[in-house]
Structures are given as structure tokens and as C-alpha cells.
VOPAGU-2260 file (C-alpha; in pm, 1 decimal, decimal comma):
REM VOPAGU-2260
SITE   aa  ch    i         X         Y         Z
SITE  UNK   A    0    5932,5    6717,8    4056,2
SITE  UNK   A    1    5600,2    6603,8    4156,8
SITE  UNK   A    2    5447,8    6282,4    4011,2
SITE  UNK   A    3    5112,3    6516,6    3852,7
SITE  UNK   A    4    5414,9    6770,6    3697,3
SITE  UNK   A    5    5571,2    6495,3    3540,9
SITE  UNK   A    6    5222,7    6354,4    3383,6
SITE  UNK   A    7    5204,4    6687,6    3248,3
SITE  UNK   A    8    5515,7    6741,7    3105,4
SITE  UNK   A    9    5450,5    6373,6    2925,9
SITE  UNK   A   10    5139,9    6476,6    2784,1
SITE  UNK   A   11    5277,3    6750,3    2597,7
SITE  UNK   A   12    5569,3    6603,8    2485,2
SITE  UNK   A   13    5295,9    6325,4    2327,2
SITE  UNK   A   14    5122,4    6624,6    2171,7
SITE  UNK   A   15    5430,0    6782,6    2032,1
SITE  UNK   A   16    5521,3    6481,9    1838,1
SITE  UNK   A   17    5195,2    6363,2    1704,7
SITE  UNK   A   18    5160,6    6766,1    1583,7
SITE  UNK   A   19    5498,9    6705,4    1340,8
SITE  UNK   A   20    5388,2    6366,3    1230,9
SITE  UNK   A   21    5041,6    6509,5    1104,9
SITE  UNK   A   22    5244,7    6739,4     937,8
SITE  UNK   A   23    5449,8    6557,8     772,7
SITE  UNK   A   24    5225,0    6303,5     662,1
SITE  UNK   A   25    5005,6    6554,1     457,2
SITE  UNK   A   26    5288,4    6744,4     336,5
SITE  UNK   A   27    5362,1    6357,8     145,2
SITE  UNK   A   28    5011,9    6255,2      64,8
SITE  UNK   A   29    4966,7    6634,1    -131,4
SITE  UNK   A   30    4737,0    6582,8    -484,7
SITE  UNK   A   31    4933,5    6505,0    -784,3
SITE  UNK   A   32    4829,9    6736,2   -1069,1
SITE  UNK   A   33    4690,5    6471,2   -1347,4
SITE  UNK   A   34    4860,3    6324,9   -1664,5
SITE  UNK   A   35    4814,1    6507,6   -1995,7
SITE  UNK   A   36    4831,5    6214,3   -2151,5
SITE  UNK   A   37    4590,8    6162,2   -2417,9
SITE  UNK   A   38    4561,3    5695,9   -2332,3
SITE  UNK   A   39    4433,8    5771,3   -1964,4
SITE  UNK   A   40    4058,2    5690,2   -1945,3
SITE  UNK   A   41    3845,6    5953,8   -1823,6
SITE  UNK   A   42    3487,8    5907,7   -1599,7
SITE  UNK   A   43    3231,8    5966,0   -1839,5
SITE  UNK   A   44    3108,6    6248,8   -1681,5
SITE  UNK   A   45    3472,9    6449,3   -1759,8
SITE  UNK   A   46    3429,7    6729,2   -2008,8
SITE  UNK   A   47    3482,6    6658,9   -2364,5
SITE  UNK   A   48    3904,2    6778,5   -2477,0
SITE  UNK   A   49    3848,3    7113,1   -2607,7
SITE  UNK   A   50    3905,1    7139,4   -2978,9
SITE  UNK   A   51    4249,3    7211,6   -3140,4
SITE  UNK   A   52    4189,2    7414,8   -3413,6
SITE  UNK   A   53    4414,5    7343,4   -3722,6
SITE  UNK   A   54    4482,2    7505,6   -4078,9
SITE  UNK   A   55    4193,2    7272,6   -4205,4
SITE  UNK   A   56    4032,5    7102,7   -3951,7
SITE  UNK   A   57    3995,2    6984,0   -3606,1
SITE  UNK   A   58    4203,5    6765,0   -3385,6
SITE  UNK   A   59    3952,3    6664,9   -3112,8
SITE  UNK   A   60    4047,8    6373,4   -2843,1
SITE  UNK   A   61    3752,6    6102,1   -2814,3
SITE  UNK   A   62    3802,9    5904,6   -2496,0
SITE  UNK   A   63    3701,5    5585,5   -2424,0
SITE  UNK   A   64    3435,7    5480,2   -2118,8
SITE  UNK   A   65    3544,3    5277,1   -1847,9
SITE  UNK   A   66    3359,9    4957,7   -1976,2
SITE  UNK   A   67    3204,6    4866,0   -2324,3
SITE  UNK   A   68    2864,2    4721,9   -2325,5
SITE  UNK   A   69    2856,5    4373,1   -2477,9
SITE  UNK   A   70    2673,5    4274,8   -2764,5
SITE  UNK   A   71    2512,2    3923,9   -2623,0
SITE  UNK   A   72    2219,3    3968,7   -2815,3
SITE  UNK   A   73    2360,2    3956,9   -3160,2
SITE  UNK   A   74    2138,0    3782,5   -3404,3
SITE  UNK   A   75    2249,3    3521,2   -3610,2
SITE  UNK   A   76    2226,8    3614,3   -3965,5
SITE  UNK   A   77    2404,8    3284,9   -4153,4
SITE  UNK   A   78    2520,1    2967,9   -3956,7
SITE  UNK   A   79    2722,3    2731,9   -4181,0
SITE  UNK   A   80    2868,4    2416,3   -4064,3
SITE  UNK   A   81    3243,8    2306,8   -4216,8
SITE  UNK   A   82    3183,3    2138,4   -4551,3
SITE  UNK   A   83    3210,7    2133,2   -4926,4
SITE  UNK   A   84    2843,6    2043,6   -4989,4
SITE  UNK   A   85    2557,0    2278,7   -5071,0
SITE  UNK   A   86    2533,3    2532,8   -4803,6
SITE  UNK   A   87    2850,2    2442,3   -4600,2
SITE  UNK   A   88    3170,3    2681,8   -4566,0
SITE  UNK   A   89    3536,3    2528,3   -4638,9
SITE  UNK   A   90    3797,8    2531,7   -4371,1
SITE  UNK   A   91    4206,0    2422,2   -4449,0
SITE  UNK   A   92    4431,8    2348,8   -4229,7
SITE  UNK   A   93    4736,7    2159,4   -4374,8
SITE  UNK   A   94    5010,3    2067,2   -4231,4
SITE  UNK   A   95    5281,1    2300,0   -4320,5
SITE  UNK   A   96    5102,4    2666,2   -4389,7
SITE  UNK   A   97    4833,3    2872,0   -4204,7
SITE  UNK   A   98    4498,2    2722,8   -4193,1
SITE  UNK   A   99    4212,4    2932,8   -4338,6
SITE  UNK   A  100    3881,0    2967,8   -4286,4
SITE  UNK   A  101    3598,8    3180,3   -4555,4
SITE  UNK   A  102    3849,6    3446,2   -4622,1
SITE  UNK   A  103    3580,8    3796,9   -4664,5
SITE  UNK   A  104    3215,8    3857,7   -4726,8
SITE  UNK   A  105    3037,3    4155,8   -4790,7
SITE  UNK   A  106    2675,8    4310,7   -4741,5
SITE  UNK   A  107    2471,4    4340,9   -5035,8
SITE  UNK   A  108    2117,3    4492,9   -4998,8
SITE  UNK   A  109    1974,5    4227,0   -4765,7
SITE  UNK   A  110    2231,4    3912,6   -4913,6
SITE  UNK   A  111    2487,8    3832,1   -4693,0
SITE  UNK   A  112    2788,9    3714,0   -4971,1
SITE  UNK   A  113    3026,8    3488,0   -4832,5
SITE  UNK   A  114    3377,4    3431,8   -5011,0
SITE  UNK   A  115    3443,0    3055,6   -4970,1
SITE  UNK   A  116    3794,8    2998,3   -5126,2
SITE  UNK   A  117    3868,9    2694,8   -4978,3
SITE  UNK   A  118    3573,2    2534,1   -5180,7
SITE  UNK   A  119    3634,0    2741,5   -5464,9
SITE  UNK   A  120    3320,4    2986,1   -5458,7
SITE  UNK   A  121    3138,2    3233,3   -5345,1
SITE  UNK   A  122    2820,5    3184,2   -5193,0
SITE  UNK   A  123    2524,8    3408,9   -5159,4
SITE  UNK   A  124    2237,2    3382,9   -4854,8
SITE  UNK   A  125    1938,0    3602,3   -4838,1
SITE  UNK   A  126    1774,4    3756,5   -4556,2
SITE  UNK   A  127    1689,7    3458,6   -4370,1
SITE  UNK   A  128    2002,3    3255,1   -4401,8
SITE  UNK   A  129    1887,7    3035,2   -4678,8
SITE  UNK   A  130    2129,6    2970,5   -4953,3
SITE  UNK   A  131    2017,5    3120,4   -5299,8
SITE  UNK   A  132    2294,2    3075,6   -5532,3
SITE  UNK   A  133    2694,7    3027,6   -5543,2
SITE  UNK   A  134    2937,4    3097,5   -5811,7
SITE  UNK   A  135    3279,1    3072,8   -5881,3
SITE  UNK   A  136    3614,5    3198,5   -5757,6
SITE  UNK   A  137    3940,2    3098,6   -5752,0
SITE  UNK   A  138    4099,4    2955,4   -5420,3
SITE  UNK   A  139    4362,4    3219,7   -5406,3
SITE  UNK   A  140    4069,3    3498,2   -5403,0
SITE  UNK   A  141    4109,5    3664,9   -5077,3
SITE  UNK   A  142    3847,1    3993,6   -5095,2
SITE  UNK   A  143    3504,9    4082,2   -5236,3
SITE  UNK   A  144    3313,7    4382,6   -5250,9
SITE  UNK   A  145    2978,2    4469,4   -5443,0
SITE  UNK   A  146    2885,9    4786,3   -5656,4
SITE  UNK   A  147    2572,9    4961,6   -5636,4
SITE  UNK   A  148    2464,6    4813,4   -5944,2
SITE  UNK   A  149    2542,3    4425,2   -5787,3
SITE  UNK   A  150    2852,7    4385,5   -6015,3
SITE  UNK   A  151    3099,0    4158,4   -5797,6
SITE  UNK   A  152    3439,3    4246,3   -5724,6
SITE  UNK   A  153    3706,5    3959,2   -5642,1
SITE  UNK   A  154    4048,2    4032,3   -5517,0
SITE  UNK   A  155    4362,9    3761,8   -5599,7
SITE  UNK   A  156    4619,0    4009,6   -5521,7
SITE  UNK   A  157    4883,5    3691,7   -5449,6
SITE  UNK   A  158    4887,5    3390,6   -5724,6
SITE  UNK   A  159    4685,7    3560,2   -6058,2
SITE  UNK   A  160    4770,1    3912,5   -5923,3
SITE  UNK   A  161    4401,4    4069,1   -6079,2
SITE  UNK   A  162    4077,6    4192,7   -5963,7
SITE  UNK   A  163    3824,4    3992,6   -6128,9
SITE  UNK   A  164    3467,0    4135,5   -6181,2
SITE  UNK   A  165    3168,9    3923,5   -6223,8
SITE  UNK   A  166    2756,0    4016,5   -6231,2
SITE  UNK   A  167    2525,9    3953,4   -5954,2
SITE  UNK   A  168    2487,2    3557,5   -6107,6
SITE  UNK   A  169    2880,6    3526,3   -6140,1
SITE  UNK   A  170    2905,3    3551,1   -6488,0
SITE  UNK   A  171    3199,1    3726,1   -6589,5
SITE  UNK   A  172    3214,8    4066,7   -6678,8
SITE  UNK   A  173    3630,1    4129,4   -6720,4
SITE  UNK   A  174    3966,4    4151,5   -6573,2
SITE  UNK   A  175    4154,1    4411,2   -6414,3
SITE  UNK   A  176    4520,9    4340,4   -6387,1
SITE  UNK   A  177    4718,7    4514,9   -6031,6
SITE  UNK   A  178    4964,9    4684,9   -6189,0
SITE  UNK   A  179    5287,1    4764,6   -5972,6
SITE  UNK   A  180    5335,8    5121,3   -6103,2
SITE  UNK   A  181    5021,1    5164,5   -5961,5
SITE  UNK   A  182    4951,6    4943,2   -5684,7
SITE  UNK   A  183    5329,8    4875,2   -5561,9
SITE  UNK   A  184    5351,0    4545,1   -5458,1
SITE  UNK   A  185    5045,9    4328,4   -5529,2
SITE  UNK   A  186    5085,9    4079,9   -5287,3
SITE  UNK   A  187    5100,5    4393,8   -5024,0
SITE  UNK   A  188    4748,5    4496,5   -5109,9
SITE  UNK   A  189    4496,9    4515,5   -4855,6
SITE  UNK   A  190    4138,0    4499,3   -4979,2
SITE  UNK   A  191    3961,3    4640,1   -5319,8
SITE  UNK   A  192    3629,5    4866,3   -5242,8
SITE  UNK   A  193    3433,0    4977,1   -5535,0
SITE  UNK   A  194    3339,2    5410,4   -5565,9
SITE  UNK   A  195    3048,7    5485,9   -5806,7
SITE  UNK   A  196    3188,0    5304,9   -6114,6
SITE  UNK   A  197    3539,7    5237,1   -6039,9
SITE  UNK   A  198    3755,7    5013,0   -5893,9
SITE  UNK   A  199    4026,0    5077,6   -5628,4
SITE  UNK   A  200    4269,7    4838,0   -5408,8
SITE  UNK   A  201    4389,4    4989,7   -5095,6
SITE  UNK   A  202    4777,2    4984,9   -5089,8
SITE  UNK   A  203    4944,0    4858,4   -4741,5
SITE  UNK   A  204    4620,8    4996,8   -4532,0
SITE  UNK   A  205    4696,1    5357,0   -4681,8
SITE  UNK   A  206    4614,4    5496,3   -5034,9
SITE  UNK   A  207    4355,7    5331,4   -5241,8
SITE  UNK   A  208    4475,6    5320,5   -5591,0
SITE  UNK   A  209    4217,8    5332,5   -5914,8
SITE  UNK   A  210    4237,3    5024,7   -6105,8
SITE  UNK   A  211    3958,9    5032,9   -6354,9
SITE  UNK   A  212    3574,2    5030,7   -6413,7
SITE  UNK   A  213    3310,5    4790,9   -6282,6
SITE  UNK   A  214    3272,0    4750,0   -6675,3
SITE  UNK   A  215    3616,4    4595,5   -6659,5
SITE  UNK   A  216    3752,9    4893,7   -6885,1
SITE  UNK   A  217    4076,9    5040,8   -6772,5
SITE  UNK   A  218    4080,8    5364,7   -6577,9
SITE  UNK   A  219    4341,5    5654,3   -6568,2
SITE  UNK   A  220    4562,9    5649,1   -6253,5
SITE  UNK   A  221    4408,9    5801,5   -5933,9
SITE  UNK   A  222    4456,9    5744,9   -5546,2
SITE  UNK   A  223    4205,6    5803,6   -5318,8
SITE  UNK   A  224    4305,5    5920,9   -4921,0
SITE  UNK   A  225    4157,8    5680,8   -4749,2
SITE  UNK   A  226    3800,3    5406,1   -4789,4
SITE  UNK   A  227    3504,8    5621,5   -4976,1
SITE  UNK   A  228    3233,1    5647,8   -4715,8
SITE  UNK   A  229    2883,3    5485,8   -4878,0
SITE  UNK   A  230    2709,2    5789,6   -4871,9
SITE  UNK   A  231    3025,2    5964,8   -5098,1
SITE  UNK   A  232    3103,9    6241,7   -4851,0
SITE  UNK   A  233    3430,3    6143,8   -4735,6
SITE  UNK   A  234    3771,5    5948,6   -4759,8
SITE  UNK   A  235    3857,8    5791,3   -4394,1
SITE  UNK   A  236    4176,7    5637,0   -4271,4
SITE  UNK   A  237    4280,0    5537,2   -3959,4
SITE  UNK   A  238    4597,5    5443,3   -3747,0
SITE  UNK   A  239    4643,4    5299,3   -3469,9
SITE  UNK   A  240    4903,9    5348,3   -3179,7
SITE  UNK   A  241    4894,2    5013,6   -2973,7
SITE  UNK   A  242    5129,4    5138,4   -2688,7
SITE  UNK   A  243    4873,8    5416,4   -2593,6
SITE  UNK   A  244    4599,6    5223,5   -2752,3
SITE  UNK   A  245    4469,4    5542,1   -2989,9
SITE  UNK   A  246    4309,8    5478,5   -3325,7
SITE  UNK   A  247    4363,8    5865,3   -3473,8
SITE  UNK   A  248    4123,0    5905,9   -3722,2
SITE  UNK   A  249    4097,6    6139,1   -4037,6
SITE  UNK   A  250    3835,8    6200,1   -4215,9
SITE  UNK   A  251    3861,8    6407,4   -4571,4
SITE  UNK   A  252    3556,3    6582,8   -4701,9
SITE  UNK   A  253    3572,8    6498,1   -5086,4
SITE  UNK   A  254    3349,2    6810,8   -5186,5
SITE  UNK   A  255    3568,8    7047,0   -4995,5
SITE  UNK   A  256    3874,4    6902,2   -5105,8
SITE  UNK   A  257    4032,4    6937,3   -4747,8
SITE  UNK   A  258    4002,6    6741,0   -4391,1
SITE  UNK   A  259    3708,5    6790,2   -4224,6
SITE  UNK   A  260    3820,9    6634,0   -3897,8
SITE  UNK   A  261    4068,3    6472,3   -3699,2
SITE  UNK   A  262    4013,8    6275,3   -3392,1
SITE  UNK   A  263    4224,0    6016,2   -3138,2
SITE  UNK   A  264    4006,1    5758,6   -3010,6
SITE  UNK   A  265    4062,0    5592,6   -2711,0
SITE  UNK   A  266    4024,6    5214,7   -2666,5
SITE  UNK   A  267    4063,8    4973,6   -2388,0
SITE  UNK   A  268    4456,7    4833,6   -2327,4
SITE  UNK   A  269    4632,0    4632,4   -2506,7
SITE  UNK   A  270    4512,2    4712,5   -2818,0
SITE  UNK   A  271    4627,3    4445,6   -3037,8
SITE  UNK   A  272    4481,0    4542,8   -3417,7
SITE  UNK   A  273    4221,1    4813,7   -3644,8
SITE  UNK   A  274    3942,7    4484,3   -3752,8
SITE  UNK   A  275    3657,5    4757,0   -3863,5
SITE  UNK   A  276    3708,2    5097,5   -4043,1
SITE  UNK   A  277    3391,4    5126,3   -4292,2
SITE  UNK   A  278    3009,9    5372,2   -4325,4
SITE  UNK   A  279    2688,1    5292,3   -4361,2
SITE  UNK   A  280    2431,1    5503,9   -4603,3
SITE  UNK   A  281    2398,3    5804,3   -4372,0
SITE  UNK   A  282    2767,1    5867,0   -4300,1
SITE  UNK   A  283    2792,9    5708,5   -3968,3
SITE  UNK   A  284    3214,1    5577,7   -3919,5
SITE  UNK   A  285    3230,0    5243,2   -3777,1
SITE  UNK   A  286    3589,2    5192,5   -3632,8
SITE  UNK   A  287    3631,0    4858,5   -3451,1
SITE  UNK   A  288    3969,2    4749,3   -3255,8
SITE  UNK   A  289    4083,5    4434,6   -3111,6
SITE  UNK   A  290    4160,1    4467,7   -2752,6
SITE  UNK   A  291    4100,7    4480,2   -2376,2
SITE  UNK   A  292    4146,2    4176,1   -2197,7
SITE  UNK   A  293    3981,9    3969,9   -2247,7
SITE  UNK   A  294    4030,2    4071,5   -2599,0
SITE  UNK   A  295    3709,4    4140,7   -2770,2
SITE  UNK   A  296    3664,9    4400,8   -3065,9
SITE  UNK   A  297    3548,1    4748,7   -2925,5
SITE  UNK   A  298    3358,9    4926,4   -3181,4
SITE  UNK   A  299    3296,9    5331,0   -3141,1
SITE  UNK   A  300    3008,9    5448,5   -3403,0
SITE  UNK   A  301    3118,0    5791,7   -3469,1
SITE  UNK   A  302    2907,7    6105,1   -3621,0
SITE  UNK   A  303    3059,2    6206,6   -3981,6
SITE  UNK   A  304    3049,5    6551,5   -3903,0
SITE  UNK   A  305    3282,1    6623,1   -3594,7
SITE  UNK   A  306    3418,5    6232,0   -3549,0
SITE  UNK   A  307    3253,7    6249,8   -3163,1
SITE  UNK   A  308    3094,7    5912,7   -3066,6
SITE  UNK   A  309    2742,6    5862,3   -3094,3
SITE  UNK   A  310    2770,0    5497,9   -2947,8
SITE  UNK   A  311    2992,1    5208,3   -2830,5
SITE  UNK   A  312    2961,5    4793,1   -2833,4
SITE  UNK   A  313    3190,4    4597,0   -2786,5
SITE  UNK   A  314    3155,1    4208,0   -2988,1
SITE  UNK   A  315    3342,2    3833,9   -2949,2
SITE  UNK   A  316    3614,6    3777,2   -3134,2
SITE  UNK   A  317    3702,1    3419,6   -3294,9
SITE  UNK   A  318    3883,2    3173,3   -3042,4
SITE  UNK   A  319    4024,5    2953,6   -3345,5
SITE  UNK   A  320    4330,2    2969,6   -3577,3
SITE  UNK   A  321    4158,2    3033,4   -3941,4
SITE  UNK   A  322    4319,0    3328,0   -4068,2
SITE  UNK   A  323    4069,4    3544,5   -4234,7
SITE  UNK   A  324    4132,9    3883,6   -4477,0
SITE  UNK   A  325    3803,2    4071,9   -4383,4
SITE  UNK   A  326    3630,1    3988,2   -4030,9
SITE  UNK   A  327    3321,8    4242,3   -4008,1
SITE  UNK   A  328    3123,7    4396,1   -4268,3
SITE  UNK   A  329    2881,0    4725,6   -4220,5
SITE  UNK   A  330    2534,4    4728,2   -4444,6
SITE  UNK   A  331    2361,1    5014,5   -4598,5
SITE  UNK   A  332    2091,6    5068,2   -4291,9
SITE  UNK   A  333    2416,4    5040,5   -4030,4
SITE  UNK   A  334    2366,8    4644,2   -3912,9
SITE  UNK   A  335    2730,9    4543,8   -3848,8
SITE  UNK   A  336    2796,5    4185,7   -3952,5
SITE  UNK   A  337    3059,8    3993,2   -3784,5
SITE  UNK   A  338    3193,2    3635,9   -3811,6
SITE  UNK   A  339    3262,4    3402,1   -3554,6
SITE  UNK   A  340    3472,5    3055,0   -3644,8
SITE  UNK   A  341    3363,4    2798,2   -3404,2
SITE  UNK   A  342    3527,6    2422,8   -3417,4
SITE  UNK   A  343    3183,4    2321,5   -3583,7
SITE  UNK   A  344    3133,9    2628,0   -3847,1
SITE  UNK   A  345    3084,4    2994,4   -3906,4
SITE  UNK   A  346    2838,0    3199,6   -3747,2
SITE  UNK   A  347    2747,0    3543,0   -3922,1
SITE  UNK   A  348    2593,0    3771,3   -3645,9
SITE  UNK   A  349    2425,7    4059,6   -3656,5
SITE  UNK   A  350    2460,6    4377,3   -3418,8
SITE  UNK   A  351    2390,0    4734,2   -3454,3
SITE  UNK   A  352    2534,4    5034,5   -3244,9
SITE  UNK   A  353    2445,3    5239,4   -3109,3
């Protein structure tokens, strides 16, 4: 054979084999049809899920963006340094026990009101942080919220086992005992809202359970399921899965009697804990969940009608160990107010979304 036949005969032997490698190597690199399931983050350009129609509402699928824009710009509404004296915030830590910082606070009109336990009070600051009053509570009081008409509620679900009500100066108005027939265990309660003119405590983050009047008069038993939005339109409850890191939402529409939506809301992994789930005035659902990494609080603003999102923020977390019962609180005009424990104090922040 001649030395140009052989050349030729190696050529196309060369050719032959690259031809099956190509083959083979795009028979193994062939698309893989996507996951179905519902944790995967989408672009945000993906079409929304489409709707899952039910008996009595809609299961919809609200996925999370890629990234959450930081609130840096958060103003600060109250800055109080650790203390006992006028103005100041009380912080425990003892040696044997968990150390606690102001344990809830609550918006009221434009008063920030700021349960200080530790120092035995609660202490209200207007709109520009100034300190206008405090009054008493006990150091074992671990919620507040306020009634339309400014009467004070105060949670002790753990030592006197009550909700005591007070008017906007602290002067007391009555007593509402927790009952266990209606509440279960007290010391399982997990906040006490106020709806109109009576008084509820939420039961292990489910049912809220009627209690009484803001009058301090007892009440006939009722539950509530889920937090009364401001606005009275609806009962909301969420739970969250922290393996897939989906808050599902549902939403109950009190006129209709029946659910008006259902939604599962993505949020960045690992989703460690539900820290907001509250309304302003118009409706708007503020759901806020500790996670990502680093972990800050992710907050989706969602429209009362359908549950989609109408905005997202995402907000620092505290970096010390005072436990707290209630970390953010949601006014009637939609400012969120969040509060950050520092080695020096407590700041109250400000931030609105969308």
C-alpha cells in the first residue's frame, strides 16, 4: 500500500471515531424536563402558576425572586439605650434562664408603645421618638395590643395567667382571666389581638379564642380562624414548611363565611421561622420570614384579594440573645416597625413595602 493510501485510510478512520463520540456525547448532555416542585425559584420573568381552582377558593403558588431588595434606608423611629431611668429600655440576662430584652410593642395611631417588662412598664413615644408617658405592667407581661378606642391590652399568659386591660393613661379598666376550657393551655398562648370590642388570645399560632370585652366584661365562647385583618375583611393564618421553605397562606373572607384564597409563598432557603403575619387599614397581608443566609427577615406585601405579591423587602434581624415575644409591628397607613437589639439598646425602625 502506498504511503498517500495509507494517509487516507487514517483520515477516515479519525473521522469515523470523532462521528460516534459527537454522538454519544449529546445523546448524555439531552435537557432534563424541570422539577414540579413548588421550593425551586423561578426567573422573574416565568409565568405566574396557573390557578387551582378549589370548592371555595384558590390555591395559587407565589414564588419568590432571586434576590430581596434590602431595606438600608429604614428610618429610625425610637432609639433607647439599656436602662431603668426615664426613657431607657430594660434588658436581663441572669445567670441561669434566657435573657430578655422589651418583650412586644405595638403601633398606635402615630405612638410607638413599647412593653418594657424588665422595668416593669410600658412606655409610650410619639411621632418623633420623644417619650410622653409610661405606665405600669407586670414583669411577667409578655404581649400588648391596642383597640381602636386606645384601650390597652396586656398579655401574662405564664405567672398571673390573665389579660389585663388598661386606658390609653394605664389606668385600669378590668381583668380577663385565660380560661383553659377555652384557651387550652395558658402558658401555650401566643399573642392576644383585639377585634372591634373584644378580646381574643391566639392558641399555639392557630385559633384565636374570645376572651372578653375591651370593657373587661366577659364574652360568650368564640374562635376566630386565624388574626382579624385591620380593615375587618378577613381571618389570615399562615404555616410554614421550612424544608421547602413555603409559608402557605389562607386567607378567610369573614362576610362570605368561606376562604377567599389560598396561596404558597416562596422564600429564600433555610427558612428558619414566620416573625410577621399582620394588615394594615386597606387590607394589604404583611407576611415576614426569617431566612436566607445570611439570615435576614424577607417580607412579601401581598394584595387581600388574590394573595399575589404586590412587593418584597427584605430587613436585619437582631445579632444578640434577648428573647423577644413580638419582633415587628404593622401601623394603620402600612409603615412596618421592626426592632433591632444592639449591645448598647433598641432601635425601632421604620420601613414600608412595597
Amino acid at each position: 500500500m502506498s504511503t498517500r493510501t495509507r494517509q487516507l485510510a487514517i483520515m477516515v478512520a479519525i473521522a469515523a471515531l470523532a462521528a460516534v463520540a459527537w454522538v454519544a456525547i449529546s445523546r448524555d448532555s439531552s435537557p432534563v424536563p424541570p422539577s414540579a416542585n413548588v421550593s425551586d425559584p423561578v426567573a422573574d420573568d416565568t409565568p405566574p402558576a396557573a390557578p387551582r381552582t378549589t370548592a371555595s377558593a384558590t390555591a395559587l403558588i407565589e414564588e419568590a425572586p432571586p434576590t430581596a431588595h434590602e431595606e438600608e434606608d429604614a428610618g429610625v423611629v425610637v432609639a433607647a439605650r439599656w436602662g431603668s431611668r426615664r426613657g431607657e429600655l430594660g434588658r436581663l440576662r441572669p445567670q441561669e434562664g434566657n435573657p430578655e430584652g422589651p418583650m412586644s410593642f405595638v403601633r398606635a395611631g402615630d405612638d410607638l408603645l413599647v412593653l418594657d417588662q424588665v422595668n416593669a412598664r410600658v412606655s409610650r413615644y410619639d411621632a418623633k421618638g420623644n417619650l410622653r408617658r409610661s405606665f405600669d405592667a407586670t414583669e411577667t407581661t409578655q404581649d400588648i395590643a391596642v383597640a381602636k378606642d386606645g384601650t390597652v391590652a396586656l398579655l401574662d399568659r405564664l405567672v398571673d395567667k390573665t389579660v389585663r386591660l388598661v386606658d390609653k393613661d394605664g389606668r385600669a379598666i378590668g381583668t380577663l382571666p385565660l380560661p383553659e376550657d377555652r384557651v387550652g393551655d395558658p402558658g401555650l398562648v401566643t399573642g392576644v389581638f383585639v377585634d372591634g370590642k373584644d378580646v381574643y388570645v391566639e392558641k399555639e399560632h392557630g385559633a384565636l379564642a374570645r376572651i372578653g370585652s375591651v370593657d373587661g366584661s366577659p364574652a360568650e365562647p368564640a374562635l376566630l380562624t386565624g388574626r382579624p385583618s385591620k380593615d375587618g375583611s378577613l381571618l389570615i393564618m399562615a404555616t410554614l414548611s421550612p424544608p421547602e421553605a413555603v409559608v402557605t397562606l389562607n386567607a378567610f373572607d369573614r362576610k362570605v363565611g368561606s376562604l377567599r384564597f389560598a396561596r404558597a409563598i416562596q422564600f429564600p432557603r433555610p427558612a428558619r421561622q414566620v416573625m410577621l403575619l399582620d394588615t394594615d387599614l386597606r387590607g394589604t397581608i404583611y407576611l415576614g420570614v426569617l431566612g436566607g443566609n445570611p439570615p435576614m427577615v424577607q417580607i412579601a406585601c401581598l394584595d387581600p384579594n388574590d394573595g399575589h405579591a404586590i412587593g418584597r423587602i427584605a430587613v436585619p434581624t437582631s445579632e444578640v440573645p434577648e428573647e423577644s415575644f413580638r419582633d415587628f409591628s404593622v401601623g394603620d397607613d402600612g409603615a412596618i416597625v421592626l426592632a433591632l437589639r444592639t449591645d448598647d439598646g433598641v432601635e425601632y425602625r421604620s420601613a414600608r413595602c412595597p
